[in-house]
C-alpha positions, -999 to +999 in steps of 0.1 A: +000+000+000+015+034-006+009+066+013+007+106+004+010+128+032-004+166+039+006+181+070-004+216+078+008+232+107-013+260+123-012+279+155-029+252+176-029+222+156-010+202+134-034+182+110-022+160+090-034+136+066-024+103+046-041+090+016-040+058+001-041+045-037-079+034-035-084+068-020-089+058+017-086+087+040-069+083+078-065+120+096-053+135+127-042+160+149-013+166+173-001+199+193+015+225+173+057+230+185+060+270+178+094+268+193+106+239+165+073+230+143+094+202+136+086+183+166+048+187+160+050+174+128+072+144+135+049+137+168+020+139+142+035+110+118+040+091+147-001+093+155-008+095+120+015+058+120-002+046+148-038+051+134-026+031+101-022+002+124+016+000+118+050+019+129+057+051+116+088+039+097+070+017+078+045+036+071+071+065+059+088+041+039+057+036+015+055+069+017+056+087-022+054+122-016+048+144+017+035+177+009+040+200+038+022+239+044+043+253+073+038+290+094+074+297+098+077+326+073+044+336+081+057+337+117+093+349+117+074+384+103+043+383+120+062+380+154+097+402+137+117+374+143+134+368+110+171+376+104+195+402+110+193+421+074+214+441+055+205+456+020+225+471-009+206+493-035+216+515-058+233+547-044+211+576-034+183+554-030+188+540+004+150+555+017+130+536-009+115+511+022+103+540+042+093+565+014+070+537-002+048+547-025+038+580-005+006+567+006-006+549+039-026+520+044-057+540+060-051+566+043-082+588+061-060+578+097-037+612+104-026+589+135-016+559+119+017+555+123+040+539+094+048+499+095+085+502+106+111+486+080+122+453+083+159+471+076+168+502+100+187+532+082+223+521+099+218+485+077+205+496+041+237+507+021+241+523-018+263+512-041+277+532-066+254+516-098+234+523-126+214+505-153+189+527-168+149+518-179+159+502-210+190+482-198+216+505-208+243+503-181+250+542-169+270+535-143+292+503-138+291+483-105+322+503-081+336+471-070+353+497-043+314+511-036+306+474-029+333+462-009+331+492+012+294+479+018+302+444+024+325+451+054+303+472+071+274+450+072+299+424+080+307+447+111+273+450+116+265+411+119+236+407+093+233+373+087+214+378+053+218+405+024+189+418+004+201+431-031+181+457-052+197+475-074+175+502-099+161+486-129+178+451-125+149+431-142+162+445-173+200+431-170+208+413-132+246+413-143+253+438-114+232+421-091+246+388-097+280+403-092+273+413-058+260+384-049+290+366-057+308+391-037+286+383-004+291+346-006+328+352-007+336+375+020+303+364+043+302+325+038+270+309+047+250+340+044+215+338+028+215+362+000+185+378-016+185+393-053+154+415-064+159+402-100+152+367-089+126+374-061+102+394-083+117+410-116+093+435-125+089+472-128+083+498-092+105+500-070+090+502-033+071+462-043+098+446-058+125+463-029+101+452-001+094+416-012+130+410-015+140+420+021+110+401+037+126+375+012+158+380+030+141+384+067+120+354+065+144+328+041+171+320+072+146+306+092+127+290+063+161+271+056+166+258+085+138+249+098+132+227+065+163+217+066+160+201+102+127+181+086+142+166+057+171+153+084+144+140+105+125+128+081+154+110+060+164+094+096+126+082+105+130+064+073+114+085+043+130+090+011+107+103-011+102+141-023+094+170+006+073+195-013+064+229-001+028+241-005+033+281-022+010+312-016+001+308-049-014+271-041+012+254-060+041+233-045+076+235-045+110+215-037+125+228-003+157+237-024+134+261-045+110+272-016+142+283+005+152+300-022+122+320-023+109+320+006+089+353+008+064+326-019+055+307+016+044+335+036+007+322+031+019+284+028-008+269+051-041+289+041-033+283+007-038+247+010-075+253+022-081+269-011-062+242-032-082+221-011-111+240-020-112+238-055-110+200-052-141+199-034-158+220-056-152+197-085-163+168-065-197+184-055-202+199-092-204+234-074-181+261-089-193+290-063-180+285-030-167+305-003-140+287+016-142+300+054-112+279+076-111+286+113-084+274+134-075+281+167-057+316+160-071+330+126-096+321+104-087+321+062-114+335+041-113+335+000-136+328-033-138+304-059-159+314-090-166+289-117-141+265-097-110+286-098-098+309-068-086+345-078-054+355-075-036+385-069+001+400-066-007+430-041-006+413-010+001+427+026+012+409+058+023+424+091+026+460+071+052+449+044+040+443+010+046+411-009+050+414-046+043+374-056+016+359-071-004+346-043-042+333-036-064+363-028-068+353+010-081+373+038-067+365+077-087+379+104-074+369+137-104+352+147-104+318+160-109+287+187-078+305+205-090+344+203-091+358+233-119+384+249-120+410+264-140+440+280-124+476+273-127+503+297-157+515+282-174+479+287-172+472+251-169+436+245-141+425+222-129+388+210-093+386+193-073+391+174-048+385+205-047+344+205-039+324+236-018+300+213-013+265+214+007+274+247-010+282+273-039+282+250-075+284+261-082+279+298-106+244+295-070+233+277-054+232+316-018+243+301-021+269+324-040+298+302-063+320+326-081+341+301-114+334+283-117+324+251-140+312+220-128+274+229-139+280+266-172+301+257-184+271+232-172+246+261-192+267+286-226+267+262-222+227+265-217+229+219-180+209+229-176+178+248-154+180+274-148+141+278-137+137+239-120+161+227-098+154+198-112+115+199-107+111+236-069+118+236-075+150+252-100+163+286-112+200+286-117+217+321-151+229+323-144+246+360-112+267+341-136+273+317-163+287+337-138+311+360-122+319+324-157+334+314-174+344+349-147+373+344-161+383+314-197+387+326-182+400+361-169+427+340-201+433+318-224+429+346-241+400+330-243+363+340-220+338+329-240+320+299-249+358+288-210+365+284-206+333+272-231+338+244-216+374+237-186+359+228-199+334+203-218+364+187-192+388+186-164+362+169-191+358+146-202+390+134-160+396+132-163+366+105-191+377+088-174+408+082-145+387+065-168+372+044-179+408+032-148+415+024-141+391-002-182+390-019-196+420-009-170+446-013-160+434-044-191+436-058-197+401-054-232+391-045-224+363-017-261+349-017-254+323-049-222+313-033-227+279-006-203+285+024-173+258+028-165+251+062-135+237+074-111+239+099-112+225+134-134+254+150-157+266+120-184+240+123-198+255+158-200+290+140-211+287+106-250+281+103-249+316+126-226+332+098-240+327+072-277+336+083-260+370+092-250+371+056-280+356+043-270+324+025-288+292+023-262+265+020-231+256+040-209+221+028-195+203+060-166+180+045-162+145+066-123+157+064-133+197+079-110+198+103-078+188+082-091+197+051-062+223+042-035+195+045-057+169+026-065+200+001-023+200-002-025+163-019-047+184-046-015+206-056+006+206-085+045+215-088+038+255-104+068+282-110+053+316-116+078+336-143+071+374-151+090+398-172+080+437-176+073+449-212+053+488-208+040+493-237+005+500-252-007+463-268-019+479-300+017+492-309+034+464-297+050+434-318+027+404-323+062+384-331+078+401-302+052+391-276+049+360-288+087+355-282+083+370-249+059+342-237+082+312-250+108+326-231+093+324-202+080+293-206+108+275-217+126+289-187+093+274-168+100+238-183+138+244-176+133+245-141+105+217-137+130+195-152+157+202-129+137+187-105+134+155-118+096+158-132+089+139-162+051+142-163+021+166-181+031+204-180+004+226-181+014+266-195-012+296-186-006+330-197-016+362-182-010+398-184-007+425-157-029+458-180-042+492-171-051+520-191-028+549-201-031+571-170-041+543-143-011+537-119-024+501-111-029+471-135-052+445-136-048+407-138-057+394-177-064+361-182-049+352-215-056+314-223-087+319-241-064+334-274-054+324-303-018+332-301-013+321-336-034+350-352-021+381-368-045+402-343-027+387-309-029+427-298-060+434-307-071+404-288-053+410-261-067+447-255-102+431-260-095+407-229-085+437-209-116+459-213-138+429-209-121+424-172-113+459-165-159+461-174-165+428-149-145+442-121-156+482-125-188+480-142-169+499-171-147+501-199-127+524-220-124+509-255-117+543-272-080+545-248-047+521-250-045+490-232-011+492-217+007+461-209+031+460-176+043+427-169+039+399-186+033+365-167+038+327-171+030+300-147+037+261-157+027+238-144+038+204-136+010+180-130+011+158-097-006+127-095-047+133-085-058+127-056-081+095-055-116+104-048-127+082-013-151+055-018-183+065-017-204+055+014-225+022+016-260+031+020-272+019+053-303+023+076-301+059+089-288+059+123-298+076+154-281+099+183-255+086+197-261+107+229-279+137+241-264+170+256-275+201+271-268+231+249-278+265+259-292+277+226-310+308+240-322+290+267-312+252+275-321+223+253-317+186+253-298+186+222-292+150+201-258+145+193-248+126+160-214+109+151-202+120+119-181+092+104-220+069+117-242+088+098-257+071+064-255+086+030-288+102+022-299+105+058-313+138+073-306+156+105-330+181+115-314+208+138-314+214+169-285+186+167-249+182+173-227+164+148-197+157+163-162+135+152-126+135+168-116+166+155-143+186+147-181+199+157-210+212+140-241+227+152-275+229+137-295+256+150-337+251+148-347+252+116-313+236+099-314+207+078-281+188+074-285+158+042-252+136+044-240+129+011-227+097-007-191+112+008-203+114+044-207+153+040-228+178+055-251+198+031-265+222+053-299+237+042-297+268+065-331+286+077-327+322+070-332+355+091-365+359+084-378+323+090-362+321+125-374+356+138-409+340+130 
């Protein structure tokens, strides 16, 4: 029998999950390491091992491929605790990080005060340089300028070198120089160049996502780096691959390399994951919602496929790369609440971790959070939690919350209650933000709920938002590591070319494009892949005197026509018109960057069985749940109920690592899978 692996690492939790060739699905969770996520992972194969029925060598040994979403990039800048960085740039141009683009993030705050550099002043160093717009060199690299650099930041201790020199997407000769330069004198340093991170035109993105390439890589590196070792000694020997932000995979040599791509490795396998399950159900429209214990991962898929964008933000430095369009809200099982001075009640985004974590947890966390307030509404079982591997303290729950109300004025199932509500209205709004304030209509979208904690929440969410479906995978809680096993190998290439498409060379571009994919192939071959490449082409386009472009699919062309421009403006106005209710056909369609991913295709994941059809089967239990007022509530195990059976709410449907919750009025049909297809009762029904 041979294995696949997906291990996704959150806050809380590890989750990870093996898949056989008949498409037989074991899951499970173990405790999160933050200090070395290693541990975690390797105390999770050993549980994952253990649930197989066999020892985890064995079981690593018919092991193909592991594919692995990790949080340490994501946490070495959330928590600024990458490296000690140093960056060269181009002489008189040393400010570029703090002067940004001149704008703020909130830009209607006169208080907000401006996300400090990853870089302080003393550490970011010109070098005497030039290479003009067009690739002309104006200046040649001072090799005195740039030895003079390298020994002060050598003085200074960095232990990695950004490199961003002006207009090095055109010709990288002088950064490549320099880079040779750093390895020389400053062995073992980790080295960043801009024209390999992201070459493409402004300054302040592509100068940014190279530091936090360089801030974030060390850690990256070593931290993989101690897996494969572990790994290799536990007896695997197949391929390590690293889920991307852009829901691709990578090899650890290439994901080290760039590093800043992982900064939204583990919510991107809950889309990847996503899109899976929307082609099993035959529903395109979904809206993945994933709550864990510290954040919960919001994004869309239309017609099956999840946008993507390259203007991403985290921890207040911008990221350049093509990544899923994913939105964090620090909302989760972990958030903690809390009552401001005004008696304002409050839940997250501070997180009580995986340590202490919540108070029921008994690791020695005091405060109350949206774990303790479910526990404390009876929605959690306190004897059999995660399968029975772990006991929640009611009592630490209870004292946890009684401070809450103490400090509201309320009772302790009122607090308890607020709670729930507020980390739910904080969700909805999340939801908003990727439908609603798009101009998205969310109500023909079904809600996809996943991750450990979601299930409690989302009938409530989305009757706030007003949709009628929610999908309950059997797999919710470890859905973005099996959603991993859905991923291909993908390098994203780009290359700037301003010009307006009309005037542009059809023979040019279409030179442009093979470049960059041969280049694409080149590198899927150097890792040893000898299956189907997929190529999709895409444009970055704005019009004449916009200052931001637009993503433009470009698939749907003929490239082999004489009017490859015209048809290329055409796609533009048609998406510029779908995203802003508008178009400008009368002005140029400028092209910025041209864009390449391929695609190497991993094998697909096996769909499971589908379930036997069986006698419906009845509660396994009853439990008081305080739903407004207390209620003998039936409680349901999941991985018991029988394709095609219905559970009216109010109900509990519980497994080892997740819980749902059916509020009066929900309908929950299990599907040939084992899912959940919630059928939720709307406002207006329930105020009735």
């Amino acid at each position: 029998m041979a294995w696949t692996i997906g291990i996704d690492v959150g806050g809380t939790f590890t989750d990870l999950v093996a898949v056989d060739d008949t498409g037989r699905v074991i899951h499970t969770k173990s405790a999160s390491t933050p200090a070395d996520q290693s541990m975690g992972v390797m105390d999770g194969l050993a549980l994952l091992a253990e649930a197989l029925g066999i020892d985890r060598a064995a079981m690593l040994a018919a092991t193909t491929r592991i594919v692995h979403g990790t949080t340490v990039a994501t946490n070495a800048l959330l928590e600024r605790k990458g490296a000690r960085v140093g960056l060269l740039t181009t002489a008189g141009h040393i400010d570029v990080l703090e002067m940004r683009e001149g704008l703020k993030d909130d830009r209607y705050n006169l208080r907000v005060p401006p996300p400090e550099p990853l870089v302080p002043r003393d550490r970011r160093l010109g070098v005497e340089e030039r290479i003009r717009h067009d690739g002309r060199v104006e200046t040649a690299l001072s090799t005195a300028s740039l030895s003079q650099a390298i020994h002060t930041l050598k003085a200074k201790q960095v232990d990695s070198v950004a490199v961003c020199y002006f207009h090095a997407y055109r010709d990288p000769t002088h950064e490549r120089m320099t880079a040779e330069a750093v390895r020389t004198a400053m062995p073992g340093c980790y080295v960043s160049l801009s024209s390999e991170v992201l070459p493409q035109i402004k300054e302040y993105e592509r100068i940014c996502t190279t530091v936090v390439n360089a801030y974030v890589g060390p850690a990256l590196q070593r931290y993989l780096e101690r897996l494969e070792t572990r790994l290799r000694e536990a007896g695997f020997s197949g391929p390590l691959l690293i889920i991307q932000s852009h829901g691709g995979v990578a090899t650890v040599a290439d994901a080290v390399r760039l590093a800043a791509g992982a900064v939204l490795s583990g919510p991107a396998g809950g889309v990847a994951g996503s899109r899976h399950v929307a082609r099993l159900i035959g529903h395109g429209d979904l809206i993945p919602f994933d709550m864990g214990g510290t954040s919960t991962d919001i994004s869309l898929i239309a017609s099956g496929e999840a946008a993507i964008s390259s203007d991403r933000k985290l921890a207040g430095q911008r990221v350049g790369l093509q990544s899923l369009d994913i939105v964090s809200i620090g909302a989760g099982g972990g958030s903690i609440a809390r009552v401001d001075a005004g008696g304002v009640l409050h839940v997250g985004p501070e997180s009580a971790g995986a340590q202490p974590g919540p108070a029921c947890y008994g690791r020695g966390g005091t405060v109350a959070t949206v774990t303790d307030a479910n526990l404390v509404l009876g929605y959690l079982d306190a004897a059999s939690f995660l399968g029975g591997r772990a006991t929640l303290d009611t009592q630490a729950a209870e004292r946890a919350v009684d401070r809450i109300a103490a400090a509201l004025g309320v009772d302790r199932m009122a607090a308890a209650e607020g709670i729930h509500r507020v980390v739910n209205t904080r969700m909805a709004e999340g939801v908003r933000l990727v439908s609603v304030r798009r101009g998205i209509d969310p109500r023909r979208f079904a809600l996809l709920s996943f991750g450990g904690a979601a299930g409690l929440h989302i009938t409530e969410i989305a009757r706030q938002l007003d949709l009628s479906r929610v999908i309950v995978p059997r797999l919710a809680a470890v859905l973005s590591a099996w959603g991993m096993l859905a991923s291909d190998l993908r390098y994203e290439l780009a290359r700037t070319h301003i010009g307006d498409a009309s005037r542009l060379s059809a023979d040019g571009l279409r030179r442009i494009y093979q470049e960059m994919e041969e280049e694409g192939r080149r590198r899927l071959a150097q890792t040893g892949f000898e299956g189907t490449v997929q190529v999709r082409r895409s444009a970055d386009m704005r019009y004449g005197e916009q200052i931001f472009e637009i993503p433009v699919p470009l698939d749907g062309l003929d490239w082999s026509r004489a009017d490859l421009l015209a048809q290329m403006a055409e796609a533009f106005h048609t998406c510029h018109e779908a995203l802003y209710t508008y178009a400008l056909r009368d002005q140029e369609a400028v092209l910025v960057n041209a864009r390449v991913a391929v695609i190497g295709v991993l094998p697909a994941l096996p769909a499971e069985p589908p379930r036997a059809a069986t006698a419906p089967v009845g509660p396994r239990a009853h439990r008081r749940a305080h739903l407004g007022v207390w209620q003998d509530v039936p409680v349901f195990a999941f991985d018991d109920l029988a394709a095609g059976q219905s559970v009216a709410g109010p109900a509990i449907v519980e497994s080892s690592t997740t819980t749902v919750l059916l509020r009066e009025g929900d309908r929950a049909e299990v599907t040939t899978f084992g899912w959940l297809d919630i059928a939720v009762r709307g406002r207006a029904d329930a105020s009735r």
